[in-house]
C-alpha positions in Angstrom: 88.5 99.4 98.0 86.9 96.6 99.4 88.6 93.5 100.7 87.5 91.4 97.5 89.1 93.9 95.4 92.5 94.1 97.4 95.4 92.8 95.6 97.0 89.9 96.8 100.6 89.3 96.3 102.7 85.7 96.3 105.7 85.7 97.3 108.4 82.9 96.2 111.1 81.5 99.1 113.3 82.7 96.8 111.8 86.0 96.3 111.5 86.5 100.3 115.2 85.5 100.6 116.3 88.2 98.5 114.0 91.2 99.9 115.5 90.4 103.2 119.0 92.1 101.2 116.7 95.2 101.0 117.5 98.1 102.4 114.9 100.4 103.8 115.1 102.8 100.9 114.1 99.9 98.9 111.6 98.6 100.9 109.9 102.0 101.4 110.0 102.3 97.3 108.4 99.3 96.8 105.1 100.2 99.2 105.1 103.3 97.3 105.4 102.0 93.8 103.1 99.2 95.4 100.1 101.7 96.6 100.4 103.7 93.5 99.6 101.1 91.1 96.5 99.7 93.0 95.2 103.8 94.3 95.6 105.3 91.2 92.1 106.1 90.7 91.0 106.5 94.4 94.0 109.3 94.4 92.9 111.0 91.7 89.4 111.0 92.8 90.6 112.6 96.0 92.4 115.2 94.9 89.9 116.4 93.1 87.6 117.2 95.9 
């Protein structure tokens, strides 16, 4: 992926207030969910080799 297709994400003070509550379970589930839905492709394409 290059850098001009990299997903860039916006956070709201609100929205940064309420991730601090997150616990690292959470926060570990969101990078996962998070690198999932923008390697999809590029995993598949890996594991195939």
């Amino acid at each position: 992926m290059t850098p001009q297709q990299r997903p860039t994400q916006y956070f709201s003070p609100e929205y940064l207030k309420q991730c601090k509550q997150l616990t690292p379970d959470q926060i570990v589930q969101f990078l996962e969910d998070f690198r999932r839905m923008f390697a999809g492709g590029n995993q598949q394409q890996r594991k195939k080799t």
